[in-house]
N, C-alpha and C positions, 0 to 999 in steps of 0.2 A: 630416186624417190625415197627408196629405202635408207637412203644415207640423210639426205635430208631431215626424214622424220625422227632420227637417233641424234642427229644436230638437234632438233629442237627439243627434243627427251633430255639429254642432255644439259641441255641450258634450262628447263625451268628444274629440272633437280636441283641444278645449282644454285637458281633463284631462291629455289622452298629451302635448300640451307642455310642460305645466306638469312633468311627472313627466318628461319628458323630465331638463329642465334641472334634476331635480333632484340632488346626490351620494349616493352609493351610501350615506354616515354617514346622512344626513337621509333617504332613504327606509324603512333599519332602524328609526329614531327612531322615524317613525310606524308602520310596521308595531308595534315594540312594548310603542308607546303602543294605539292598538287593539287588542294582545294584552290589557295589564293590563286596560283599559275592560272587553273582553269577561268575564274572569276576577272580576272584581268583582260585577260583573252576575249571572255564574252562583254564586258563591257569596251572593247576600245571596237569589237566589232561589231554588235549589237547594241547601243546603246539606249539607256532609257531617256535621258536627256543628252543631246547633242551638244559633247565640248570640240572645242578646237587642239591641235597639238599643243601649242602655246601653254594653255590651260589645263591640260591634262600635265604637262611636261612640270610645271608651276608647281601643281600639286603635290604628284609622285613624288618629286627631288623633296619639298621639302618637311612632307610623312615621312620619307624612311631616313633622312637626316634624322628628326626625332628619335624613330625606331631605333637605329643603330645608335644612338648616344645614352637614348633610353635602357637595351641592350648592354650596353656596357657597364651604365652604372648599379642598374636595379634588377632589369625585366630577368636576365640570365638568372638571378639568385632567387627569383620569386618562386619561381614552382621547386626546386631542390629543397628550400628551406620551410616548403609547409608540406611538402612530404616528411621531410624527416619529421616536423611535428605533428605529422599523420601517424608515423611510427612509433611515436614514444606514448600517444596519446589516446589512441588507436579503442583502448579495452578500458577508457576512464570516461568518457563520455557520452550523454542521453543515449545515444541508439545504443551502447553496451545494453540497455536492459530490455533492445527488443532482439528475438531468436530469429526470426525471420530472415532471409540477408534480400531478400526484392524487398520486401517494407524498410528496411537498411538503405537501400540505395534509392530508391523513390525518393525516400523522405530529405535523405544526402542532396538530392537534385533539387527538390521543389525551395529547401531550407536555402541552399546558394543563390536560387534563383530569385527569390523574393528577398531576400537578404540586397541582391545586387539591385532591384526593382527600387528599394527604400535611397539605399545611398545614392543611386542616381536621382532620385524624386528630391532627396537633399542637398544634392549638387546645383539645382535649380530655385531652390527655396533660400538657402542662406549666404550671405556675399562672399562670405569668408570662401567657401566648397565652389559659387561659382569661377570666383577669380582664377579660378586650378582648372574649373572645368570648361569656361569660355574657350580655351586654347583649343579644342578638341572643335569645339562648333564654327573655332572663325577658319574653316575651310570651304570656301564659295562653290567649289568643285565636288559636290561629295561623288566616293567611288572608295572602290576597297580596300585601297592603303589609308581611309579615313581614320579605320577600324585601329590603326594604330598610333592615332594623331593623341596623345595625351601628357600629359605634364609628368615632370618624374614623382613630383609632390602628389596628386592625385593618387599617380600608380602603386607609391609608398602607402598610401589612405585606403585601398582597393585592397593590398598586399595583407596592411594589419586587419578589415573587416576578416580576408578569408581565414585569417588565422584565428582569429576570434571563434570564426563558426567550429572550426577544426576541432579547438580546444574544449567548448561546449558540448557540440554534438559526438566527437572522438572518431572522426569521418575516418574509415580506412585509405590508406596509401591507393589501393585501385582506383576504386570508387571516385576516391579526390582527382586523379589523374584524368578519369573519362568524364567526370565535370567539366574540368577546367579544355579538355580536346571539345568536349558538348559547345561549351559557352564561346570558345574561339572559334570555332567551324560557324556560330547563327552570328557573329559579331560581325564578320566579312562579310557571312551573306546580306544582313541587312543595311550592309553600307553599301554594298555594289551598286554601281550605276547599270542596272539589270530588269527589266519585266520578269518576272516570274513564272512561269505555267503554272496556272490554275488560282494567281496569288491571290483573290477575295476568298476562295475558301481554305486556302492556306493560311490566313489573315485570322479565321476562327480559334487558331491551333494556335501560332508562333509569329513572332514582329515580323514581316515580311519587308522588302525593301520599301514600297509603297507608304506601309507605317511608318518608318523608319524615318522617310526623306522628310514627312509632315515633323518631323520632330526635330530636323534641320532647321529650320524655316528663321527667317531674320526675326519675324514677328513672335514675342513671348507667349502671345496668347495661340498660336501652335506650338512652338517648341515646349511650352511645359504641359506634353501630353506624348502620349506613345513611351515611356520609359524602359519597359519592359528588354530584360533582354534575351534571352530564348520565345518563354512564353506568351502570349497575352494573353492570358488568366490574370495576373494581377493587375492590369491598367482597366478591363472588363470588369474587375471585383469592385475594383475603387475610382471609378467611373471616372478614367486619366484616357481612355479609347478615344482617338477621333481620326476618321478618314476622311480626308481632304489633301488640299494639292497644295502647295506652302505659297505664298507670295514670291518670296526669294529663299536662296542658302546662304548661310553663315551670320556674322552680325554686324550690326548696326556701326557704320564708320568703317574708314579703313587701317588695317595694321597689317604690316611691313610682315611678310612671309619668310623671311630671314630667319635664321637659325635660332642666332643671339635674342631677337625679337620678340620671336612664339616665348621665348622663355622667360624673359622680362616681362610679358604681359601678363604670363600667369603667376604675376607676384607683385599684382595692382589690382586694387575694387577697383573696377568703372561699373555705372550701370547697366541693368540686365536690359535685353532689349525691350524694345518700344512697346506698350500695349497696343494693340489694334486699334489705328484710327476708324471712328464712326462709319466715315465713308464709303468704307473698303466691305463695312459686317453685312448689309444686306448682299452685297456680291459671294463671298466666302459661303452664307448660309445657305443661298442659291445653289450652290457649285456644290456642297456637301448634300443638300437633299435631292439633288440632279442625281449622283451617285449613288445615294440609296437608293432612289427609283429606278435606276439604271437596273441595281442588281438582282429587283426584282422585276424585271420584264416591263417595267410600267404599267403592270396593275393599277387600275382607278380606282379609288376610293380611301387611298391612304397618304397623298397628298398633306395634310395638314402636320398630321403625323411626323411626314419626312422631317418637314420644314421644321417642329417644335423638338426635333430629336436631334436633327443637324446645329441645331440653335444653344441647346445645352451644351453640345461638346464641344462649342467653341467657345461658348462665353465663361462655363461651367458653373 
């Protein structure tokens, strides 16, 4: 027994040096490498929508196709090279004139975060931004290698936004790092094919998957809402919020999930998806003020309410 316990003493000594010595980039790595594991995990065994292997298998193979081509060309050099312009820039921009370093890093967080709220908002508004970013939404299957379903042109466009801010605000190297671990840790989550605990009121706070899948939808008039991507503070602000349940995932027509293909597509306008057929809006408006009455208990007397609040956020 005694030996046993000195084996184990033993080995997390080892551990805490090992971790010791490691940098704060390479500890995030793994934590959100063990994020996605976990997240994979729960959705092929819990899922929130039920796919088939086939369909799961479809997807996976060809997100991390992406990923690792992505990866090679771009994604590796992205965060090395706005740290270093984290470094150089560091004590020349806005927060340089506040003392504070929590009003430093809030502002660091809230600034990337709304910063990424706008460029996704204009990804869906101009043909040019969609063409780059339809590739990311024609995935039928969403689930949490969605999170890395993007165009390398895009992630080039992502890439120069953050350096912009960098530049601007003169974001420290830290700070920039637990951003960018912040924003990839809620990007997986809200793609996962996952029920949430507790997620309507975690929906108050941050895009939860629920959010998220409404923003999938084949239909444009949900996909251009839910933007947010940590917070929902700004889709709440600018009244982009809607909970409801999508018709369908991805877009309108079929395109070839092929390597070569995803990549081609995203360097073609076609257009955006379909407005909502008439048909369908009294059903959708039902189904969203069903939901709001749900969450609160179905209380009577707020009915009309539901229905003209459900009605905004879909037609807006």
């Amino acid at each position: 027994m005694l030996n046993e316990l000195k084996s184990s003493i033993t080995l997390l000594e080892y551990y805490l040096s090992w971790l010791i010595k490691l940098s704060s980039g390479s500890i995030a790595s793994y934590i959100l490498i063990m994020f996605f594991m976990l997240l994979v995990v729960l959705e092929l065994n819990s899922p929130r929508e039920k796919l088939s292997i086939n369909q799961v298998q479809s997807s996976y193979l060809s997100n991390i196709k992406l990923f690792v081509f992505n990866s090679l060309i771009i994604s590796l050099l992205s965060i090395p090279s706005l740290l270093l312009l984290a470094s150089h820039y560091a004590d020349k921009g806005l927060l340089n004139t506040i003392s504070n370093p929590i009003e430093k890093i809030v502002i660091s967080f809230l600034a990337m975060d709304l910063m990424l709220y706008c460029l996704h908002k204009a990804c869906h508004h101009f043909d040019c931004l969609w063409m780059l970013h339809k590739v990311h939404h024609n995935d039928s299957y969403l689930n949490v290698t969605t999170a890395f379903r993007l165009h390398f042109l895009e992630i080039l466009l992502i890439i120069s936004m953050k350096a912009l801010l960098v530049l601007v605000l003169g974001i420290e190297q830290t700070w920039l790092l637990a951003n960018e671990a912040i924003i990839a840790f809620f990007t997986m989550l809200h793609h996962s094919n996952i029920v949430l605990l507790a997620e309507e009121l975690f929906g108050w706070i941050i895009i939860t998957p629920y959010l998220h899948r409404a923003h999938h939808s084949i239909l444009r008039n949900e996909h251009d809402l839910n933007y947010g991507a940590v917070l929902s503070l700004w889709d709440r602000l600018f009244r982009t919020l809607a909970e409801l349940k999508p018709m369908g995932i991805g877009v309108e027509g079929y395109v070839s999930q092929d390597f070569i293909d995803l990549i081609s597509c995203g360097l073609t306008i076609k257009d955006k998806a379909p407005s909502i057929q008439t048909a369908n809006l009294d059903h959708m408006i039902a189904e969203a003020a069903y939901y709001k009455a749900e969450k609160r208990n179905f209380n009577p007397g707020n009915e009309l309410q539901d229905w003209l609040d459900a009605k905004r956020e879909i037609i807006g």
